[in-house]
VOMI-12518 format. One record per atom (N, C-alpha, C, O): residue in one letter; y, x, z. Coordinates in steps of 0.1 Angstrom, whole numbers. Example, Ala and Ser with C-alpha at 12.3 -4.5 7.8 and 13.67 -1.06 7.14 Angstrom:
<atoms>
['a' [-57 132 78]] ['a' [-45 123 78]] ['a' [-33 132 78]] ['a' [-33 142 85]] ['s' [-22 128 71]] ['s' [-11 137 71]] ['s' [0 129 79]] ['s' [11 134 80]] 
</atoms>
This chain:
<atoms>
['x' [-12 8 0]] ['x' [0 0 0]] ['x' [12 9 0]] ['x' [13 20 6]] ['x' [24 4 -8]] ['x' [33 13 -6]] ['x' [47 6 2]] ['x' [46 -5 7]] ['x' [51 10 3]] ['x' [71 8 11]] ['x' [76 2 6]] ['x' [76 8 -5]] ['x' [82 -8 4]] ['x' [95 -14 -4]] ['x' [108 -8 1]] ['x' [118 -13 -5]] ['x' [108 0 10]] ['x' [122 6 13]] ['x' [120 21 5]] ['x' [128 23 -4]] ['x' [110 30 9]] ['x' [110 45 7]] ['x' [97 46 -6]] ['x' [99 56 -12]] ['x' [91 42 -8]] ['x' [81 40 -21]] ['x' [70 52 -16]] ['x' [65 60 -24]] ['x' [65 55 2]] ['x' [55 59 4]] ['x' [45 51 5]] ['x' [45 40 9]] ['x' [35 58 -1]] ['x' [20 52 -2]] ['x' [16 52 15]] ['x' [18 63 21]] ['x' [10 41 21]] ['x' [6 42 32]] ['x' [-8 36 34]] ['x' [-9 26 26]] ['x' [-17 38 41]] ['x' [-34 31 41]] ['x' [-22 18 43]] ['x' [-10 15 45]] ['x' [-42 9 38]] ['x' [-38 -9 41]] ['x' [-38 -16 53]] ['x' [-35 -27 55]] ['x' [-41 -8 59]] ['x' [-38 -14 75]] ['x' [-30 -11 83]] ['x' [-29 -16 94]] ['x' [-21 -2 78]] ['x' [-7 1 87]] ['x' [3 -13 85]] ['x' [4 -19 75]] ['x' [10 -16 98]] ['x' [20 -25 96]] ['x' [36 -20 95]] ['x' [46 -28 95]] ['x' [37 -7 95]] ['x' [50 -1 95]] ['x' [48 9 86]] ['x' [36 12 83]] ['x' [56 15 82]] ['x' [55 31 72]] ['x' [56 45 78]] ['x' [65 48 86]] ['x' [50 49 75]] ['x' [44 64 83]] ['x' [55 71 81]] ['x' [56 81 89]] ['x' [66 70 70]] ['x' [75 75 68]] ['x' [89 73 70]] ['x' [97 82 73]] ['x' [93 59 69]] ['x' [108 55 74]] ['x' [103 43 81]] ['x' [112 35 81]] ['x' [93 38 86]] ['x' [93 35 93]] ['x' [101 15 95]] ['x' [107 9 104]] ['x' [98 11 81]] ['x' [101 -3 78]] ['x' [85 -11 76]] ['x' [74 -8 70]] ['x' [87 -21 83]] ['x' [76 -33 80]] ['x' [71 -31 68]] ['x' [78 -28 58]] ['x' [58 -32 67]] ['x' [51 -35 51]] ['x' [46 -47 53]] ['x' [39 -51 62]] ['x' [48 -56 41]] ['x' [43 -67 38]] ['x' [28 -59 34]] ['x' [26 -47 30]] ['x' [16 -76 37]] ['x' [4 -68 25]] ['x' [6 -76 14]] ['x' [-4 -75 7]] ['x' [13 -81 10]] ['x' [14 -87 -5]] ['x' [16 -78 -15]] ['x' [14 -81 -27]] ['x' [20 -66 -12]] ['x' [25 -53 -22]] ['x' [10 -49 -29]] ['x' [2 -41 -23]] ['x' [9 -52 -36]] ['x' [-4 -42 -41]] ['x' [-3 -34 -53]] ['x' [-11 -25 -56]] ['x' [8 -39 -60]] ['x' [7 -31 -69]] ['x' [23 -14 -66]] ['x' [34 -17 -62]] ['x' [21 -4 -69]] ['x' [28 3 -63]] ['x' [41 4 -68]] ['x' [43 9 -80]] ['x' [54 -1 -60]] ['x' [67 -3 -60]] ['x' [76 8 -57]] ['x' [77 11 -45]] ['x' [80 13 -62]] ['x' [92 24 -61]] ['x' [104 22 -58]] ['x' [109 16 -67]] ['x' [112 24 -48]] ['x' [124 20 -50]] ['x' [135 21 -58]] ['x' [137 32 -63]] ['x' [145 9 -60]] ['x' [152 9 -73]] ['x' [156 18 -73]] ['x' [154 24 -62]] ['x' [163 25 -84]] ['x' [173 38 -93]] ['x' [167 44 -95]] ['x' [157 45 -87]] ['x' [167 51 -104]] ['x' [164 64 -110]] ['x' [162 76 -102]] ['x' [170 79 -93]] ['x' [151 84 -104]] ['x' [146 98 -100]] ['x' [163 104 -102]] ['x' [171 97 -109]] ['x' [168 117 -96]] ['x' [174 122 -102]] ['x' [176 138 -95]] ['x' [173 140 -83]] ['x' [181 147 -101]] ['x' [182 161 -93]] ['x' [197 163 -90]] ['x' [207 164 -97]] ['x' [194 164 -75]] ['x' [210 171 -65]] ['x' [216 184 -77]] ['x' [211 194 -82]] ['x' [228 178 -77]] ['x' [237 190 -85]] ['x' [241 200 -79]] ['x' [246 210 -84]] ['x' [240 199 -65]] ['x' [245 206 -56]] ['x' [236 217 -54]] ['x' [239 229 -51]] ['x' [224 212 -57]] ['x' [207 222 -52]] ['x' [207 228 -65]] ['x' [201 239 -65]] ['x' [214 224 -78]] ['x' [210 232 -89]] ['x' [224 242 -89]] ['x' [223 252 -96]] ['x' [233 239 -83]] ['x' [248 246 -81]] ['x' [242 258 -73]] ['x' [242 270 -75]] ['x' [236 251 -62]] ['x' [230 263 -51]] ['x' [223 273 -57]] ['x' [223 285 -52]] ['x' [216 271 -66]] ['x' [208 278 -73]] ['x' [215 288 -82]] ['x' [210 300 -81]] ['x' [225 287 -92]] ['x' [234 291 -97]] ['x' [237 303 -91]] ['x' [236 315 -94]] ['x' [241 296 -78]] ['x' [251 307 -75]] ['x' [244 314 -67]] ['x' [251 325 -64]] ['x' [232 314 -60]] ['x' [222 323 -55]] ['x' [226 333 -62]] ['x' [236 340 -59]] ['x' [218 334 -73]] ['x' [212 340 -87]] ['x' [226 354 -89]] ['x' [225 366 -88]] ['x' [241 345 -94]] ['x' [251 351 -96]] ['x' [256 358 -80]] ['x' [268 360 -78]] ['x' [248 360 -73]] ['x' [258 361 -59]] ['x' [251 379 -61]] ['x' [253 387 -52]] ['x' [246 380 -69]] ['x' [236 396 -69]] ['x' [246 403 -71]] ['x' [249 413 -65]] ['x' [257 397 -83]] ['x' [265 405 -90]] ['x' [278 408 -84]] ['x' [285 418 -84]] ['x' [280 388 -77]] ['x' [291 387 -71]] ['x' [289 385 -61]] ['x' [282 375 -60]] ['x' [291 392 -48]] ['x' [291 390 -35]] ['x' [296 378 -26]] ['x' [290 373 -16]] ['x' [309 374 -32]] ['x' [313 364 -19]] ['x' [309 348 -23]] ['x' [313 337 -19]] ['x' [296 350 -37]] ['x' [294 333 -43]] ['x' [288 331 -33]] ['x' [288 319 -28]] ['x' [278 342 -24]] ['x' [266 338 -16]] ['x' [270 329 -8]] ['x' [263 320 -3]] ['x' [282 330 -5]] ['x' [284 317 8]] ['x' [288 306 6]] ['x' [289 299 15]] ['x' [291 302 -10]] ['x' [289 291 -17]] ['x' [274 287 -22]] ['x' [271 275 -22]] ['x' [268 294 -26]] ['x' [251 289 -22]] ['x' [245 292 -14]] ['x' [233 293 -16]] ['x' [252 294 2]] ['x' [247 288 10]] ['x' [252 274 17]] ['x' [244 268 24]] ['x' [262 272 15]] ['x' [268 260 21]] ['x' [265 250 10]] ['x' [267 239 14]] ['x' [261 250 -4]] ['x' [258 240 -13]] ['x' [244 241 -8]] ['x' [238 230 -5]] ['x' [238 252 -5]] ['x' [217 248 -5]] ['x' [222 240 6]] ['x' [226 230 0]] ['x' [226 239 22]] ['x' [222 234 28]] ['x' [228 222 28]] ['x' [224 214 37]] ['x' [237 218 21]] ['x' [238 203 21]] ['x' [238 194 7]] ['x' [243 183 6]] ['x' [228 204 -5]] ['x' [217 197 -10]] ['x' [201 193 -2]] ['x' [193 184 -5]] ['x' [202 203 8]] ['x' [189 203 14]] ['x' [189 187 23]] ['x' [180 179 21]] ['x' [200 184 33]] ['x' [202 173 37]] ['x' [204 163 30]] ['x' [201 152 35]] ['x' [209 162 20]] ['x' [213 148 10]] ['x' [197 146 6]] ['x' [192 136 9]] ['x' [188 161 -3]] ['x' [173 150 -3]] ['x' [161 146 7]] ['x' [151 140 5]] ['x' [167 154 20]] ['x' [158 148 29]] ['x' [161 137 32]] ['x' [154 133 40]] ['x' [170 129 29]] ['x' [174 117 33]] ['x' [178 105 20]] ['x' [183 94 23]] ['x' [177 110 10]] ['x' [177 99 -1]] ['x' [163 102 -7]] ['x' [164 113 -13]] ['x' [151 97 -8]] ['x' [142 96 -17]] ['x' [139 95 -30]] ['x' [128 96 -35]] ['x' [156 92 -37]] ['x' [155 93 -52]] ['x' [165 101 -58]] ['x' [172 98 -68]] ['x' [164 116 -46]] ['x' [170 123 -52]] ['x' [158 138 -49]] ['x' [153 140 -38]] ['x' [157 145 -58]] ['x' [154 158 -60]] ['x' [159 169 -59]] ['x' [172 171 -61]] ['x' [148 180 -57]] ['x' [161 191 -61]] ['x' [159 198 -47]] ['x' [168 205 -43]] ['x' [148 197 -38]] ['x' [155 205 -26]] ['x' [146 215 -29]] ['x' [149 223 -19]] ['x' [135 223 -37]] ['x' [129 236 -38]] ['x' [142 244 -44]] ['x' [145 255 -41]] ['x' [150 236 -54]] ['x' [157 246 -58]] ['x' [172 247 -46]] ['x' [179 257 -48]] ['x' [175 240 -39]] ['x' [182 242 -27]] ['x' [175 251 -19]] ['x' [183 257 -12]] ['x' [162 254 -17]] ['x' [157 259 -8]] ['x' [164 275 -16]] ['x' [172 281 -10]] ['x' [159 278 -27]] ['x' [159 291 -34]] ['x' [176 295 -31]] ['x' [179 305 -24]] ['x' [185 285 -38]] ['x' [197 289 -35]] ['x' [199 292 -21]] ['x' [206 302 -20]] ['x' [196 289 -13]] ['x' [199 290 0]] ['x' [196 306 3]] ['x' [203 316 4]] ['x' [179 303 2]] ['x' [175 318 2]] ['x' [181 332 -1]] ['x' [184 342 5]] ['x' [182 328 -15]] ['x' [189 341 -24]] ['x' [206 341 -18]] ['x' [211 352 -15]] ['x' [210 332 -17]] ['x' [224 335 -5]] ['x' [224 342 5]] ['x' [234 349 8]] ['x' [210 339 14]] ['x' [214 347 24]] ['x' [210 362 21]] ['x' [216 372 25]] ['x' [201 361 13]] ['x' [197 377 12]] ['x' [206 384 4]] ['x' [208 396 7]] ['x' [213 379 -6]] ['x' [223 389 -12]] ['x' [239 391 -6]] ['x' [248 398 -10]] ['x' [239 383 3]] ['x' [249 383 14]] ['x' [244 391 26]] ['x' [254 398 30]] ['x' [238 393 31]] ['x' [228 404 34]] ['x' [231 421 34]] ['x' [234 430 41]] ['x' [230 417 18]] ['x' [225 432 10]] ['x' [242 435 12]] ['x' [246 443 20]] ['x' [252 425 3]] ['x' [264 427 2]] ['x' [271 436 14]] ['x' [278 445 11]] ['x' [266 430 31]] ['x' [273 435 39]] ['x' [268 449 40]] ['x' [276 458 43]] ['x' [256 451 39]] ['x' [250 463 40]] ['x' [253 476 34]] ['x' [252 486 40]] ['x' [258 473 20]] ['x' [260 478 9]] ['x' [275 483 16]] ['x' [276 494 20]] ['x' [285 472 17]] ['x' [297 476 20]] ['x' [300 483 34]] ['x' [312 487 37]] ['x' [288 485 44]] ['x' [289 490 57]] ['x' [282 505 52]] ['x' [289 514 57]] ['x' [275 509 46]] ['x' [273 521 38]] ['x' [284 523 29]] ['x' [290 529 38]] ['x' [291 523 22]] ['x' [306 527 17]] ['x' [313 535 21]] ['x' [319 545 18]] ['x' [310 524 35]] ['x' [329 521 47]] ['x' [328 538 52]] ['x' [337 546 54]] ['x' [312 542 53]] ['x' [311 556 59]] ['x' [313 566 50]] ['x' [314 577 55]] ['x' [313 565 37]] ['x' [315 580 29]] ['x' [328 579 29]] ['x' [337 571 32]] ['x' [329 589 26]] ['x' [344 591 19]] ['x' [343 591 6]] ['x' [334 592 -2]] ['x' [361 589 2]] ['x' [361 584 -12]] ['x' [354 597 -23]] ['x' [347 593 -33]] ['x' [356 608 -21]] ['x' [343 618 -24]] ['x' [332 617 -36]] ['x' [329 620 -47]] ['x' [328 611 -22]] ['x' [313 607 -22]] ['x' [307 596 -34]] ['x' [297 594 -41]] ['x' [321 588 -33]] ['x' [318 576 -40]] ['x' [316 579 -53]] ['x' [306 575 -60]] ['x' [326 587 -55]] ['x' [326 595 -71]] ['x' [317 604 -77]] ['x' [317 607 -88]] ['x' [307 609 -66]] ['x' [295 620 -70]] ['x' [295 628 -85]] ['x' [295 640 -88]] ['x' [295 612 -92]] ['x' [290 615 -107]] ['x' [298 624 -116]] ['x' [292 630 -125]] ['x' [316 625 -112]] ['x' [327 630 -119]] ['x' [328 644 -118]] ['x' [337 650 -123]] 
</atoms>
């Protein structure tokens, strides 16, 4: 049987949804989805973006981190929206190349300008 509120499949003997937790009719038998369209968080695919570009550019990372994690909240809580593996990745790759970034620039801060130039 499924939900008429969240479109989880639940056994036939439950009288509530294992998932959000609304009454199930047993008249549902055939499986009901709730209205609108599937669609993917632009925010989780933004997150992702800018993961990816944050290698190059350092300060995007904290724009794909503040887009993953509130792509990540918008689809844990709308069911017909997608998109949180790739919020998850944005997220990820934010924090690690924001990470690297400070790392990178705290190794710098210690050479001298010198140093920086090795190659010349």
């Amino acid at each position: 049987m499924y939900c008429s509120k969240c479109g989880e499949q639940n056994p036939d003997g439950n009288s509530f949804c294992g998932k959000c937790g609304a009454a199930l009719t047993q008249t549902a038998s055939v499986p009901q989805r709730p209205l609108g369209t599937v669609r993917t968080s632009g925010l989780a695919r933004a997150s992702l973006v800018l993961g990816i570009l944050s290698l190059f550019i350092g300060p995007l990372s904290i724009l794909a981190i503040i887009f993953g994690a509130v792509a990540l909240h918008q689809t844990d809580r709308d069911p017909n929206l997608k998109g949180s593996g790739q919020a998850t990745a944005g997220l990820v790759l934010g924090i690690v190349f924001a990470l690297l970034w400070i790392i990178g620039i705290i190794i710098l801060s210690y050479l001298d300008i010198e140093d920086w130039f090795w190659y010349l």
